[in-house]
C-alpha positions as CSV (number, residue, x, y, z in Angstrom):
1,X,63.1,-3.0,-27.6
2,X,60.0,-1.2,-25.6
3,X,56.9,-3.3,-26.7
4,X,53.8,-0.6,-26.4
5,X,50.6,-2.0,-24.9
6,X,47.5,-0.5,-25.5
7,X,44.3,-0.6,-24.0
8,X,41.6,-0.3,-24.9
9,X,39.5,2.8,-23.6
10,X,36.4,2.9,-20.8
11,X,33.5,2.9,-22.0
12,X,31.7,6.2,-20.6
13,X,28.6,5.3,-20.1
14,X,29.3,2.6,-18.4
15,X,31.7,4.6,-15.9
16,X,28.5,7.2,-15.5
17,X,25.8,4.0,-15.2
18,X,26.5,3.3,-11.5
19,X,26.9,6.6,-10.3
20,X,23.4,8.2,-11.7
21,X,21.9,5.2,-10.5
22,X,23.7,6.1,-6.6
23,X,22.4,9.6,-7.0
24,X,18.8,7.6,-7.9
25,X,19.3,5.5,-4.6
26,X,19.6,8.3,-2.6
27,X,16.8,10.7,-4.1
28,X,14.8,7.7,-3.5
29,X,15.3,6.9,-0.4
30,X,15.3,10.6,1.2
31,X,12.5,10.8,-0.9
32,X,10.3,8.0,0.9
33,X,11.9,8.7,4.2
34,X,10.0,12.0,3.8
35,X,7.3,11.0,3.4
36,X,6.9,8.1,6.0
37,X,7.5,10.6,8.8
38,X,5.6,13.5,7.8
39,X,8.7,15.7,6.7
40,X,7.1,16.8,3.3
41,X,3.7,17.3,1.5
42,X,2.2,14.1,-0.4
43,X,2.7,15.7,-3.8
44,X,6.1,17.1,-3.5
45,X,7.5,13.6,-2.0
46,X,6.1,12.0,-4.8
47,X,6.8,14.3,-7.1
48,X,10.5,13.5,-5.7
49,X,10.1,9.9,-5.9
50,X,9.1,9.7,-9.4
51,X,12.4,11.9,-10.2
52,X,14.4,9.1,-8.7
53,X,12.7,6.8,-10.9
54,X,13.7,8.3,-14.0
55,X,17.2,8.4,-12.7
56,X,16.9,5.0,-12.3
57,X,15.8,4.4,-15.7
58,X,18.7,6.4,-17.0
59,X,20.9,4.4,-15.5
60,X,19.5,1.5,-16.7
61,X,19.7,3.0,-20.6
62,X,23.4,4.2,-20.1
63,X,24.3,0.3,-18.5
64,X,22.8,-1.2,-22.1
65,X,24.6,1.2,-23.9
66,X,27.6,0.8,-22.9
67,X,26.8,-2.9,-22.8
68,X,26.1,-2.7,-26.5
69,X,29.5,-0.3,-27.2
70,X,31.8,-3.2,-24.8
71,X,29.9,-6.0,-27.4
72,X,30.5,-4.0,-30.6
73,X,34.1,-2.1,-30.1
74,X,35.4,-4.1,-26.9
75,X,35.6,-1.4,-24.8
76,X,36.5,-1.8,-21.2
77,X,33.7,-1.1,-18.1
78,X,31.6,-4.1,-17.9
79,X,32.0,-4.3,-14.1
80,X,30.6,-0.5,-14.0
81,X,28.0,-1.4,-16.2
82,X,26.3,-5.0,-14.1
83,X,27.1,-2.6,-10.9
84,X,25.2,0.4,-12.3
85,X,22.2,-1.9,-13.3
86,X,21.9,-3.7,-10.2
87,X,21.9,-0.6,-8.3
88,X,19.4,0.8,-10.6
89,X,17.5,-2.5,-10.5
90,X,17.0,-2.0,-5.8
91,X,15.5,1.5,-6.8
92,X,13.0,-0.4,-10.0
93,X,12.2,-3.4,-8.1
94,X,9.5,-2.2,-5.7
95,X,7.8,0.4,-7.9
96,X,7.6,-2.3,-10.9
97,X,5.8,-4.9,-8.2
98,X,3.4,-1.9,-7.7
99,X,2.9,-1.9,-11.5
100,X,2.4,-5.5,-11.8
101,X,-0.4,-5.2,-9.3
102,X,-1.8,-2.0,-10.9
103,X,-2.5,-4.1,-14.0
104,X,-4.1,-7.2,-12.5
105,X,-6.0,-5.7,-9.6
106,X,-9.3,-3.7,-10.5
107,X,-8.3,0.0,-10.2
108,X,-10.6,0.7,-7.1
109,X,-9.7,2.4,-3.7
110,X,-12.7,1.6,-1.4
111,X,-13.7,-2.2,-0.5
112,X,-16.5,-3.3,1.6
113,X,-17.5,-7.1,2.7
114,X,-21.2,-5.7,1.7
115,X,-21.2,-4.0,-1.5
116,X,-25.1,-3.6,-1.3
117,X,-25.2,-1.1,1.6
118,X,-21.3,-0.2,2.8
119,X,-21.2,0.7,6.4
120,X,-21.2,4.6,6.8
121,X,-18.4,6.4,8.2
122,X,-18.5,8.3,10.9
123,X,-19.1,12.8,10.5
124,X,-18.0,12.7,14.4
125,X,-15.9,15.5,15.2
126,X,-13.4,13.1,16.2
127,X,-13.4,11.2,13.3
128,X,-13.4,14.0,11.0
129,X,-10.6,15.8,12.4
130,X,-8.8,12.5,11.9
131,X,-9.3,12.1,8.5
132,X,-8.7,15.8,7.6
133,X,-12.7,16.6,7.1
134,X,-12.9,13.8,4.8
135,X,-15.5,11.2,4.1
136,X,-15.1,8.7,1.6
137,X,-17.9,8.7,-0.8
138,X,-19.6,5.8,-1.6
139,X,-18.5,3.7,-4.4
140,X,-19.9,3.8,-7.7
141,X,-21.5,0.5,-9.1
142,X,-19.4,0.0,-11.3
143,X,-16.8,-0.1,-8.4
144,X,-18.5,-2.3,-6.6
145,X,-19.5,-4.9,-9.5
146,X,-15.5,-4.7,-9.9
147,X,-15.1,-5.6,-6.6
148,X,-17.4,-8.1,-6.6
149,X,-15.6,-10.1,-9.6
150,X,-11.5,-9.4,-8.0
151,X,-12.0,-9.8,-4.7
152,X,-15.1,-12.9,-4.0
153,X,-13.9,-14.0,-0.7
154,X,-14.2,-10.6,0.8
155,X,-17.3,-11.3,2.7
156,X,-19.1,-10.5,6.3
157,X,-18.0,-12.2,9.0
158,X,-20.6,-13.7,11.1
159,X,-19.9,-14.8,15.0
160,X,-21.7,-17.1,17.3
161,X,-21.1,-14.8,20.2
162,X,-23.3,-11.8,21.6
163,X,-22.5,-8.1,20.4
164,X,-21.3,-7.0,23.2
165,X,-18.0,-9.4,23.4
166,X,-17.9,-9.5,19.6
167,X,-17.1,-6.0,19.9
168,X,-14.4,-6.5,22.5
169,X,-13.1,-9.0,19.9
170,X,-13.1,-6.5,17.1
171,X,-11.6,-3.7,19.2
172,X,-9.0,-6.3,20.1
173,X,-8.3,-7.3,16.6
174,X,-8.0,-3.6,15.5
175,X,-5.4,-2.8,18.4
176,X,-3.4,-6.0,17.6
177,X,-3.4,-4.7,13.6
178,X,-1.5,-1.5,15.0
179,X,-4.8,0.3,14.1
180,X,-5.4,3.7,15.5
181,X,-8.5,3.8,17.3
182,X,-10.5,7.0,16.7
183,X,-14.1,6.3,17.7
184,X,-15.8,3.1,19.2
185,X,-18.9,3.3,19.6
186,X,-20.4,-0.5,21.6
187,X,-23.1,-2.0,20.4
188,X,-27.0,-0.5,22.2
189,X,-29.7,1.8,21.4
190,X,-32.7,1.2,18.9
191,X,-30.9,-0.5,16.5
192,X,-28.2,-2.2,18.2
193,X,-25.4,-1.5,16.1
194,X,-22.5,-0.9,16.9
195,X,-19.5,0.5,15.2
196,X,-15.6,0.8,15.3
197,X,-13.4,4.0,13.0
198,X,-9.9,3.5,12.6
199,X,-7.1,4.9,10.4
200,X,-4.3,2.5,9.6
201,X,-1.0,3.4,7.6
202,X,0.5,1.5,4.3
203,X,3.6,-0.1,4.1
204,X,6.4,1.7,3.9
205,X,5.8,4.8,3.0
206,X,2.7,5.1,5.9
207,X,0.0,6.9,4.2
208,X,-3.0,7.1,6.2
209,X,-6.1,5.1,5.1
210,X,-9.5,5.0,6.6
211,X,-11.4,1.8,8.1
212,X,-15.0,1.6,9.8
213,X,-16.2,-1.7,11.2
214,X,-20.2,-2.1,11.8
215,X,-21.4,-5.0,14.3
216,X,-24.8,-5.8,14.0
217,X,-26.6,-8.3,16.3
218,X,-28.4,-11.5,14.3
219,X,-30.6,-13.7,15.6
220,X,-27.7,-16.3,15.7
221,X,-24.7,-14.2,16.9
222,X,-23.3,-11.0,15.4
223,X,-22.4,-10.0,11.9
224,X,-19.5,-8.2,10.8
225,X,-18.7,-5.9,8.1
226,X,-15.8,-3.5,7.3
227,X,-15.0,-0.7,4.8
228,X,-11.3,0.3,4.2
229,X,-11.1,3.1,1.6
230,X,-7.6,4.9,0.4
231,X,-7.4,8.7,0.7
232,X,-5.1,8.9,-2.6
233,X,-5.0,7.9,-6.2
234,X,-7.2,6.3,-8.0
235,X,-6.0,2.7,-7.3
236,X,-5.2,0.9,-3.7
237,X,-2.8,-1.4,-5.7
238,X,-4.9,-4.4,-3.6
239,X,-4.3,-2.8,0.3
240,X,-7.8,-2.4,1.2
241,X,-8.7,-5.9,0.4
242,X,-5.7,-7.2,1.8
243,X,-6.2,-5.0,4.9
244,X,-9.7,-6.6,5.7
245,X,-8.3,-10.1,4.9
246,X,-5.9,-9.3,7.8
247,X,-8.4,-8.1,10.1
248,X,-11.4,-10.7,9.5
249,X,-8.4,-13.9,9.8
250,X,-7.6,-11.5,13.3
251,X,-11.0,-11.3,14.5
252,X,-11.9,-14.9,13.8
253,X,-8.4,-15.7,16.0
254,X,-9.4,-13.3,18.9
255,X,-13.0,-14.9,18.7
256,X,-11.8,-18.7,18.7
257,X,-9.7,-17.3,22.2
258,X,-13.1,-16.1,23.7
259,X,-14.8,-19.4,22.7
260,X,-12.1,-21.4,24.2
């Protein structure tokens, strides 16, 4: 006698977790390859981006759904469902570290290690054309009290060397950082200062963000400052400050070499 078995059925949204959250991989990733060479406009590569979020997060909905339907009818699909969730979870990752830091980092986009008087950037023609006729307006005070309280080790850096090799060590810094150059202008004149404008590029997705360093001469070496200010959003998610952490620790490196 025939013994029938049955099975029991796949559960479909488990089957359809893993591949909407492929299709979200792959908008994603196009996506932010687009932008990081320049292929596509800032707004329709995000707008792209945030599309293969969502995907994502639909994937993620259909995996616990047809977690809950496997739990409650025993259906079959489980593997599906872990493979469409951890595939869901390499597109979510990244953009939910960016939230985290979104809601513990002061939503700012221009930091400065002298909040009382910024160093200006440059309206060079050179300069200008580089960031797309922008300048970055001055902070508010109420960015710059915010500042003040997130980030208190962001200060000027102060070398026991003359201007004129402190700016050789800052211009050697900068180059190191993968900084483009676009104006250095050595220390001289009436008031001796002297100044360095840069644009640097995040990681990964490379969007440009402007830098000016101003060397003054002190009666006990040369002071530093620096000014790195984002050309989107409304929130640098912590780069600026992280970017002149990197290039004071860099400059105080190059300036211990000159010492030595």
């Amino acid at each position: 006698m025939r013994h029938l078995i049955i099975e029991e059925p796949y559960s479909r949204p488990a089957k359809w977790s893993p591949a909407v959250a492929w299709f979200a991989l792959a908008v994603s990733a196009i996506a932010a390859g687009l932008i990081r060479f320049g292929w596509i406009d800032y707004q329709s590569g995000f707008a792209a981006l945030g599309a293969g979020i969502l995907v994502a997060l639909l994937a993620v909905a259909l995996a616990f759904v047809a977690f809950i339907r496997i739990w409650q009818e025993g259906r079959r699909g489980l593997g599906y469902a872990v493979r469409g969730l951890v595939v869901a979870g390499l597109v979510l990752a990244y953009p939910a570290w960016l939230a985290v830091k979104a809601a513990t980092l002061p939503p700012i986009t221009d930091v400065s290690t002298d909040t009382e008087d910024p160093p200006a950037f440059s309206r060079s023609r050179a300069a200008l054309d580089a960031r797309g006729g922008r300048v970055p307006p001055d902070p508010s005070p109420e960015a710059r009290e915010a500042q003040r309280n997130a980030y208190i080790r962001i200060a000027p850096l102060t070398l026991d060397i003359g201007p004129a090799q402190t700016f050789e060590v800052v211009r050697k810094a900068a180059e190191r950082l993968g900084w483009q150059i676009i104006e250095a202008v050595p220390p001289g004149g009436r008031m001796g200062t002297g100044r360095l404008e840069a644009v640097d590029r995040t990681f990964p997705l490379r969007l440009p963000e402007d830098v000016t360093v101003r060397i003054r001469p002190r009666a006990d070496g040369t002071r530093i400052d620096i000014r790195s200010a984002s050309r989107m959003g409304t929130h640098d998610l912590g780069t600026n400050a992280a970017r002149i952490r990197a290039f004071l620790d860099e400059t105080a490196n190059q300036a211990l070499a000159v010492v030595d």
